[in-house]
C-alpha positions in Angstrom: 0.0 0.0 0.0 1.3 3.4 -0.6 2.2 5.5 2.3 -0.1 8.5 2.9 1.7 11.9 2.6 -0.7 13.0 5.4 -2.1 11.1 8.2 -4.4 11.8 11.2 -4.7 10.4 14.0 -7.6 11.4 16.6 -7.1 14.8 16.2 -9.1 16.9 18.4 -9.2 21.3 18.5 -10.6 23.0 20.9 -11.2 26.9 20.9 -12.6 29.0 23.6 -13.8 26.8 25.2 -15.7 25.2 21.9 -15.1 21.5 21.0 -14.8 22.2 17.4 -13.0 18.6 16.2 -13.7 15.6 17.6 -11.0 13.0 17.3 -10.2 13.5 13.3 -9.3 10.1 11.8 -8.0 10.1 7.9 -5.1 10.1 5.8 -4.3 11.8 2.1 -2.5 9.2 -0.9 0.1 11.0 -2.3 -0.4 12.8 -5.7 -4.0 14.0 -6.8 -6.5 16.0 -5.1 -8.6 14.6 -2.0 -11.7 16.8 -1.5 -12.3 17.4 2.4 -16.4 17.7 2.5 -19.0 18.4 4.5 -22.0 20.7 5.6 -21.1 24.7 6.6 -19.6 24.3 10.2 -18.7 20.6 10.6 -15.1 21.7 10.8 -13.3 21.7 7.5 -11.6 24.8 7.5 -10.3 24.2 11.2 -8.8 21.1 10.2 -6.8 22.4 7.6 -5.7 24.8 10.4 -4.9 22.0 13.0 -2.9 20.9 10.2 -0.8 24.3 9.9 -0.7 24.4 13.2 -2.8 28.2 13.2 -5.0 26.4 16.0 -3.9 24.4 18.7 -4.7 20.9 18.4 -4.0 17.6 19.9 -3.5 14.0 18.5 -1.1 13.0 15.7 -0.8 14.5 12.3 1.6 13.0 10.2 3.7 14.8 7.3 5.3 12.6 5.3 5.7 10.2 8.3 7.1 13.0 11.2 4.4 14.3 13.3 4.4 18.0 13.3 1.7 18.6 15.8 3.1 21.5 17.9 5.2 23.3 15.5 5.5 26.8 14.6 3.2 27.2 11.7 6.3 28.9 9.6 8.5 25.4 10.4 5.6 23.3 9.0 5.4 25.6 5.8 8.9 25.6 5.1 9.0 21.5 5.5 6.7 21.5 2.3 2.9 22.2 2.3 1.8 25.5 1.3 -2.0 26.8 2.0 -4.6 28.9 0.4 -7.1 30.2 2.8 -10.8 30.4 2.4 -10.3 34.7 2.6 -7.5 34.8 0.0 -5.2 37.3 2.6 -3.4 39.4 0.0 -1.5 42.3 0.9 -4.5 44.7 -0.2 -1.8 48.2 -0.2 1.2 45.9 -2.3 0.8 45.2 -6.1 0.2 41.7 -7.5 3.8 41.4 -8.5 4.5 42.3 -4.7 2.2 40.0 -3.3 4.0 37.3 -5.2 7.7 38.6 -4.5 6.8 38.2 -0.9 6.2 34.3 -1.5 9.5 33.5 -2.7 11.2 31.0 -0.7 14.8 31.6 -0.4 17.0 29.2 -2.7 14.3 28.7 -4.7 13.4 30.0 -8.5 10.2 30.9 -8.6 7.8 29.2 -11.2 6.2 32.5 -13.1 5.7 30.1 -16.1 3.4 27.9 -14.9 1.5 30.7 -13.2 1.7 33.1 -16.3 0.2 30.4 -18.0 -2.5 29.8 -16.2 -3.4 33.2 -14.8 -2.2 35.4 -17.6 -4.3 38.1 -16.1 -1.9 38.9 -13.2 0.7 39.2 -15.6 -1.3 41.8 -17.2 -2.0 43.8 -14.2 1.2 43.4 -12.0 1.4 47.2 -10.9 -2.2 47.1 -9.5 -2.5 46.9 -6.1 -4.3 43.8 -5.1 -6.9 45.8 -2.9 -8.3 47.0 -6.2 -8.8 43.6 -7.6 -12.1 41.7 -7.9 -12.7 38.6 -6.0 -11.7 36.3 -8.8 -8.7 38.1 -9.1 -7.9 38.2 -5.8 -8.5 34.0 -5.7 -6.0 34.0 -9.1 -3.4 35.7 -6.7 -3.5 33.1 -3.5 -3.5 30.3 -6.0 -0.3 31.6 -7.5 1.3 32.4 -4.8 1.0 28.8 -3.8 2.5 27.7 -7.0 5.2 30.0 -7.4 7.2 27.0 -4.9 7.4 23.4 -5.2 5.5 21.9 -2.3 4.9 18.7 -1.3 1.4 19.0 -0.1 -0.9 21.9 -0.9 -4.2 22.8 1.6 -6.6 24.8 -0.5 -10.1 26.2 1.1 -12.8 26.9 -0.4 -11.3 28.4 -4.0 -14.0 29.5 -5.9 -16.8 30.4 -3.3 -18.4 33.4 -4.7 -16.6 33.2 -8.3 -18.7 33.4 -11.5 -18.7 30.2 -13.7 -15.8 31.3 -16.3 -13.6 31.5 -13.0 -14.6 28.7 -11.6 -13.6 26.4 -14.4 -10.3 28.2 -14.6 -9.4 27.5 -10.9 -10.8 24.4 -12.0 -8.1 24.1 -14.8 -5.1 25.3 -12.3 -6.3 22.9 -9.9 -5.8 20.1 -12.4 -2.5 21.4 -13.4 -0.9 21.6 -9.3 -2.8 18.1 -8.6 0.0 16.6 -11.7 3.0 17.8 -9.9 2.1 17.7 -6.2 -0.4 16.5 -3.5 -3.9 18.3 -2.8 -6.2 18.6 0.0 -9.4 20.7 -1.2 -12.3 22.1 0.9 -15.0 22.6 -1.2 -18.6 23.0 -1.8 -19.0 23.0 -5.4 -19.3 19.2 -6.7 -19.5 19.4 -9.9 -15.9 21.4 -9.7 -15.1 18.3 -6.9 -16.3 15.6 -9.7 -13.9 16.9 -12.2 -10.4 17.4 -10.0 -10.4 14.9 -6.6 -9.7 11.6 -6.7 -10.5 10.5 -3.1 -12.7 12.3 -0.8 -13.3 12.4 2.8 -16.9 14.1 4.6 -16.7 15.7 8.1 -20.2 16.2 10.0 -19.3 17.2 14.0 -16.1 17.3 13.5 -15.5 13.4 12.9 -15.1 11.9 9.7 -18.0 10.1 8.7 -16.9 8.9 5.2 -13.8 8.2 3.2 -14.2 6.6 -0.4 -13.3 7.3 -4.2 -14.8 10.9 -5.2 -16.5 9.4 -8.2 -18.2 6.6 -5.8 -19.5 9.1 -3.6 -20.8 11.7 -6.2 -22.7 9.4 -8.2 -24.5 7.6 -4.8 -27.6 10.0 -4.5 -29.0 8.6 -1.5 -25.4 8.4 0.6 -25.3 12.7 -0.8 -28.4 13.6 0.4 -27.7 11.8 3.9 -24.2 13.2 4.0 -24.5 16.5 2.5 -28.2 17.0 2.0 -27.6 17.4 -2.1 -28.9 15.2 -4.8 -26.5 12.9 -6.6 -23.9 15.2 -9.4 -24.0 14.0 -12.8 -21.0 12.9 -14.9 -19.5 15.6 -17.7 -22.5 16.2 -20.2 -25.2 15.6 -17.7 -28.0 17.5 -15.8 -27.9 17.9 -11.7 -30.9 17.6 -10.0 
């Protein structure tokens, strides 16, 4: 069997006094995305911090086989996994070409190719300051940033909530392009967009993991959906959802 890039083992946060996960069980294959599911508030987002290490959390979590629970959140970026947040956090006062100067990892040369290509936008408007930016843009910024430096693991939340179609399928397209050179945990809530780029998929409800199977598997079981997530069963490319 291959050996997970990411393991967890009865992870459990806690914050003010909430009990926000509950003893998080689950592990990530290496290569490929694995979508990280779930209804609004089971705790998604607060894993992939746990992970970071943004929020205190106890248990085991496993990077590439040396538990980094307890380490300074810049140590665990620097070992390899890089992280997109559900808010995007650009530097609203700095341009876009400043905003991705400030990701450069020292000794490393920067891949503007790959981003270029893929988000020839932010090529276009460099000198603009990122607080003047729509949404979408502001999304095509994060993602970059990401992919300016080979990581070994890459947590991305939530990427296209509130992005018109046309965007969606091109975060669509760059997720597709990061999931052929490196590993990919993805919160999100668009399926169709989860259909086309994850391979595996875990669901969250309370803050335990309550499913883990293929991604096609679970978006094509309409009854396990609609008990999981409370959505009807997403179609294959060409179809109709309910």
């Amino acid at each position: 069997m291959t050996t997970p890039v990411l393991r967890l083992a009865g992870v459990t946060v806690r914050i003010a006094g909430s009990h926000i996960l509950h003893g998080i069980d689950c592990s990530v294959a290496p290569g490929g995305v694995t979508a990280l599911l779930g209804r609004n508030g089971v705790g998604k987002s607060t894993t992939l911090k746990a992970i970071l290490g943004i929020v205190p959390a106890a248990g085991r979590i496993e990077f590439e086989g040396q538990d980094i629970i307890g380490r300074p959140t810049h140590r665990i970026v620097r070992s390899g996994i890089g992280y997109v947040p559900e808010d995007r956090d650009v530097f609203a006062g700095l341009t876009v070409a400043q905003n991705l100067e400030l990701a450069h990892q020292p000794g490393v040369d920067p891949d503007y190719d790959t981003v270029h290509e893929l988000f020839p936008e932010l090529l276009e408007r460099r000198k603009q300051r990122a607080g003047t930016l729509s949404g979408g843009q502001q999304q095509m910024v994060a993602l970059a940033r990401v992919m300016l430096n080979p990581a070994r693991l890459l947590l991305i939340d939530e990427p296209t909530k509130g992005l018109a179609p046309k965007l969606v399928e091109q975060v669509g397209d760059a997720l597709v392009r990061m999931a052929e050179h490196t590993t990919v945990l993805l919160v999100e809530q668009n399926l169709p967009l989860v259909r086309r780029v994850a391979r595996d998929a875990v669901v969250l409800d309370t803050g335990r993991v309550v499913h883990t199977s293929p991604a096609a598997d679970l978006l094509a079981d309409e009854t396990l959906l609609d008990s999981l997530l409370g959505v009807a069963a997403v179609p294959g490319p060409g179809g109709a959802q309910r």
